[in-house]
N, C-alpha and C positions, 0 to 999 in steps of 0.2 A: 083358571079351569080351562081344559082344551077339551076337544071334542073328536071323539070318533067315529068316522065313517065306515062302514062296512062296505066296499065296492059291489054294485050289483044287488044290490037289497036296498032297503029303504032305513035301513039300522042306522040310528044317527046318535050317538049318546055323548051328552056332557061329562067330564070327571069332574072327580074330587081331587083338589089338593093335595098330591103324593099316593093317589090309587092307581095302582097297575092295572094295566090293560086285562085283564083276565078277571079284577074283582069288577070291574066296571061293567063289564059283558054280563056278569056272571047277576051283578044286581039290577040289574034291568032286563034279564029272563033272556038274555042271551047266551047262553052259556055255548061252548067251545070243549071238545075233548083234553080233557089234561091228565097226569101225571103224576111225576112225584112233586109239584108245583114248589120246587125247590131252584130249577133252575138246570135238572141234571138230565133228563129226559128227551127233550125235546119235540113232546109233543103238542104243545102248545104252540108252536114256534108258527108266524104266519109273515106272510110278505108286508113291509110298508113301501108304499108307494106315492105316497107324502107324507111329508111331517117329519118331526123329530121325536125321540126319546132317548131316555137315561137308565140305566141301571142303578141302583140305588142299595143293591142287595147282590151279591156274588152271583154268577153263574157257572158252572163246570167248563172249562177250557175246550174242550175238544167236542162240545155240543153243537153247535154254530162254525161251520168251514170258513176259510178267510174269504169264498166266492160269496159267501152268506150274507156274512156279516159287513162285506164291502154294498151289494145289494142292495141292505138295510131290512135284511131278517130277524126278526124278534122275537125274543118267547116272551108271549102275552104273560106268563106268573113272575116276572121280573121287572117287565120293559114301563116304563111312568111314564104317561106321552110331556113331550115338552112343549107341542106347539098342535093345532089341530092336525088329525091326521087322518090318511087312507090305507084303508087296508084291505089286500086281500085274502078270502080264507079257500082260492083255489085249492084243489090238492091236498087240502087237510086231511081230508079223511081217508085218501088212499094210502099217507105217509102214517097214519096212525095204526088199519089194518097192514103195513108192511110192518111195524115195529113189533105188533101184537104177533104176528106170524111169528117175525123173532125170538122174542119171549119164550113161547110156548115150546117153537123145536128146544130153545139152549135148557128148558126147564124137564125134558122127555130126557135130551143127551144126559141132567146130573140125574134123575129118576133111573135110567134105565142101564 
């Protein structure tokens, strides 16, 4: 079992054996804005800045840039930590109102 740190918070949580970062949050009432929690979205996606994980389940190719994914950016509805970890959730919610932004115009442009 490894454990998650939330940088800048007091958020400390253990996992379970093959739970991804986002059920783990998600079951100890920390929950995170997410998506289509499929791996295609990337709104879930959050900096680590320790630790290791895995993918265990596909993600969408062009979701995570290779600057991203070199970093070690993760989308919590995929990412299964493999060693304890740190993470930040800077920036989450500005990149979640840009996507939402998105959405919305490209759903007016088929609407209209």
């Amino acid at each position: 079992m490894a454990r998650i740190r939330v940088q800048g918070t007091e958020v400390d949580i253990t996992t379970y054996p093959s739970e991804t970062m986002l059920d783990a949050l998600k079951r100890t009432g920390n929950a995170i804005r997410v998506g289509c929690r499929r791996g295609g979205c990337a709104i879930c996606k959050v900096e680590v800045i320790e630790g290791t994980f895995e993918y265990t389940r596909p993600i969408a190719d062009k979701v995570l840039t290779e600057e991203e994914q070199e970093r070690g950016t993760c989308l919590t509805c995929r990412a299964v930590p493999t060693s304890d970890m740190v993470v930040s959730l800077e920036g989450h919610h500005e990149r979640v109102n840009t996507l939402l932004t998105f959405f919305q115009q490209h759903a007016q442009n088929q609407a209209g």
